[in-house]
N, C-alpha and C positions, 0 to 999 in steps of 0.2 A: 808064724809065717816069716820066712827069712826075706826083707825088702831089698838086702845090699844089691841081689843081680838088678832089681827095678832101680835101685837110685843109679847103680852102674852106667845103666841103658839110659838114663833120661835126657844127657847129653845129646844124645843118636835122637833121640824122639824129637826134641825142640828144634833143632834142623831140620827133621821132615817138617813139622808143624809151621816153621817159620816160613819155609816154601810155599807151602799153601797159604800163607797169608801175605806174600811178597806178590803172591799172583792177583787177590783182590784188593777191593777199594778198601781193605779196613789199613788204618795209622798203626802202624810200627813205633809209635812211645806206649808206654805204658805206668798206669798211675799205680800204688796199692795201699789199701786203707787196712790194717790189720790192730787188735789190740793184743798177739803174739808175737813179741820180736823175734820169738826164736823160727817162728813161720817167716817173716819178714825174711831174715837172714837166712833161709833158703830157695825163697822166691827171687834175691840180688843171685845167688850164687847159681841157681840154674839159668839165668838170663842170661843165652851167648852173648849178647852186645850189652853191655854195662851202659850204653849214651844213649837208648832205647830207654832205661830207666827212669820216667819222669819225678816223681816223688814215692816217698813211702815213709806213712806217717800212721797213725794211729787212734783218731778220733775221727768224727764225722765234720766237724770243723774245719779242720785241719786241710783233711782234701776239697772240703767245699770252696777253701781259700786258692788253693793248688790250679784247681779246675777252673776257676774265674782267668787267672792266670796264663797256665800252663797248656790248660785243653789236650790230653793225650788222647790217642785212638783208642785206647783199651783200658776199662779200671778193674781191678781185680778187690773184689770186700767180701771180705769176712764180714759175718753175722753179728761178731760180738767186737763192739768197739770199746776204747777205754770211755770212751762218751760219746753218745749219740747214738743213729742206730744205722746199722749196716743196709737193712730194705729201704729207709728210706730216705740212705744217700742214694742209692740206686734212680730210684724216684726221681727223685734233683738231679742226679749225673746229667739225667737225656734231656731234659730243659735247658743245661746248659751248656750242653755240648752235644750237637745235633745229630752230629755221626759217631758218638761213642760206642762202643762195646760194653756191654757188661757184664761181668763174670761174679756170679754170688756164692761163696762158701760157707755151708751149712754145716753146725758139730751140731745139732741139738737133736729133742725128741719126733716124733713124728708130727705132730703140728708145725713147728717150725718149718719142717722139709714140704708142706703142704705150703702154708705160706707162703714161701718162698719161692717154690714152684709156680704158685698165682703168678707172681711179681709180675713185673716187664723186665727184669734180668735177661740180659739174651743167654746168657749158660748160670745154669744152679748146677752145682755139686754138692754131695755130701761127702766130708771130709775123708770119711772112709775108702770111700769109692775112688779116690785119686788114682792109687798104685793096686788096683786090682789085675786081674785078668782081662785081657781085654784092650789096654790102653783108653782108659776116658780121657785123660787129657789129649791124648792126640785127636782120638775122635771130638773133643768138643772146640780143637784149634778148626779140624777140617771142617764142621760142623757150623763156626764163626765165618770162615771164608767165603763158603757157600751164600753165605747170608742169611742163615737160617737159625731159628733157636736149639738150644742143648740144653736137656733134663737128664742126670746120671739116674742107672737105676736105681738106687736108694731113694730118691726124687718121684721118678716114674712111680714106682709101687706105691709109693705113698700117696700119692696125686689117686692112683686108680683106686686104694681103698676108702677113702676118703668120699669116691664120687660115689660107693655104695651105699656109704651112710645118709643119717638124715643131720643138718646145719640149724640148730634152730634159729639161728639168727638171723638167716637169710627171712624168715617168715614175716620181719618187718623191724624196724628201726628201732632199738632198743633207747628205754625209758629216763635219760641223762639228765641233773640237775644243773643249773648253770655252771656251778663247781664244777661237773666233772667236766664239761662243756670244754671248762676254760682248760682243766687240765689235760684234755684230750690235746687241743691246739699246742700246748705247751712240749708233750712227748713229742709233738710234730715236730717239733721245732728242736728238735733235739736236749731236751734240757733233765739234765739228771732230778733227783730224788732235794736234793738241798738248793738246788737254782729254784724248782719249782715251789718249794717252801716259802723260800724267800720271795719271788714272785707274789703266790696266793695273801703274802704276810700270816702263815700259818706254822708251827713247830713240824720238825725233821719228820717224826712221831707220825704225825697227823696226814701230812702229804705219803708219806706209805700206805698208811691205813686205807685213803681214798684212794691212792692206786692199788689195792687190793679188789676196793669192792668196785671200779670200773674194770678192771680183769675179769671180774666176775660178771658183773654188765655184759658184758662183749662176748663171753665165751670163748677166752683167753688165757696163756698163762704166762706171759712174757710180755715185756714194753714194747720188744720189736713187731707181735703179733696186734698189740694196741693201734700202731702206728699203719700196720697193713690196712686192718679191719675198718682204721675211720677214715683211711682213704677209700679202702671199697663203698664204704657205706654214703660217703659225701657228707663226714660230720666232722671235718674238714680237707682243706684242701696246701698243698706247699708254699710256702712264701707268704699265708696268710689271704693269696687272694681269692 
C-alpha cells in the first residue's frame, strides 16, 4: 500500500479536524506519551501549531508529572510505554484533569484491542487503522468534538468478537495470594519488572516468574491487560485509594 498520497493529505485533514474542534469545548494543547520516538516525531510534525504542543515524553511518569502541571485538553498514549502502562495512564489522565480527552493507540494482538476498547479512553485506535480508507483520524477528531467516544474498526471488530465468546473471569474473582496481591498494586502503580523486585525484596528471576502465573490468574497476557483487569475487577484501585 503506497501511504505518501495519505501522509500528502494529512496537512489538509488536521485543519478540517482542528475546525471541528475550534468549534467545541475540548482544549486545544495537547499532551503525548509515546515509547516510539520515531511516532513522537511525527505526531510534532503533523501538528499545525507547534505552541499547541504541551509535552511529549515517553513513560507513564513522565506525563503523570506533565499533567499535574501542565493540564492539556487532549493526551494522546500509546499502549506500550518505555515504563508504565499506556491504559493506565489513561485511567489517571481523567482524575486529573477533568475535561481531558483521551486518545489510546493500540499496536498489539486482539486482546489488547478488547481491553482497550473497555477503557474509558474516549478514542482507541489501532495503529493500523490510522491511514486507512476512510479517514479515522478525521472521523475520531469530529467524533471527539461531538463529545462523543471513537473505537476504529480494528477495535469495533474486536470488541464485537469478544462479546460472543465466553470470559471466564468474569464468573468470579480470581484466587490471589497476598504476593500477588501486592504485586497486582504494584503494576498499578506503574512499576517495571526490577522496581518490583526490589520492592517485594525478591530476585529479577522471581518477580517475572510471579508475574507470569498472575497473568495467568487473570486470563491475561500482558502487564497492561493486568492493570485493566484489577481495575475492572476492584482488586485495586489508582493512587492506592
Amino acid at each position: 500500500m503506497d501511504l505518501l498520497p495519505n501522509f500528502r493529505s494529512t496537512p489538509k485533514k488536521f485543519r478540517t479536524a482542528q475546525s471541528w474542534l475550534l468549534s467545541s469545548d475540548v482544549r486545544l494543547s495537547v499532551g503525548f506519551a509515546c515509547s516510539n520516538r520515531l511516532m513522537l516525531m511525527g505526531f510534532y510534525n503533523m501538528t499545525l501549531n507547534k505552541q499547541r504542543v504541551a509535552f511529549m515524553v515517553t513513560t507513564e511518569q513522565e506525563s503523570l508529572e506533565r499533567l499535574a502541571t501542565i493540564r492539556p485538553g487532549v493526551l494522546i498514549v500509546s499502549q506500550q510505554l518505555e515504563q508504565g502502562s499506556g491504559l493506565a495512564l489513561v485511567e489517571k489522565a481523567r482524575s486529573m484533569v477533568s475535561d481531558i480527552r483521551t486518545v489510546l493507540i493500540v499496536n498489539g494482538p486482539p486482546d489488547d484491542l478488547v481491553e482497550a476498547g473497555r477503557s474509558t479512553a474516549d478514542a482507541v485506535l489501532f495503529d493500523a487503522d490510522c491511514f486507512v480508507d476512510g479517514d479515522p483520524l478525521v472521523s475520531m477528531f469530529r467524533t471527539l468534538a461531538q463529545g462523543q467516544p471513537y473505537r476504529s474498526n480494528s477495535v469495533v471488530a474486536a470488541l464485537e468478537a469478544a462479546s460472543l465468546g465466553r470470559e471466564p473471569w468474569r464468573d468470579g474473582l480470581p484466587d490471589l495470594n497476598r504476593r500477588e496481591l501486592e504485586m497486582v498494586n504494584l503494576l498499578v502503580e506503574g512499576l517495571g519488572d526490577r522496581e518490583i523486585a526490589e520492592r517485594l525484596e525478591v530476585s529479577y528471576e522471581t518477580a517475572r516468574s510471579r508475574g507470569k502465573v498472575l497473568r495467568r490468574k487473570l486470563g491475561v497476557s500482558s502487564r497492561a491487560q493486568v492493570v485493566a483487569k484489577a481495575l475492572q475487577l476492584g482488586l485495586a484501585r489508582l493512587g492506592g485509594r
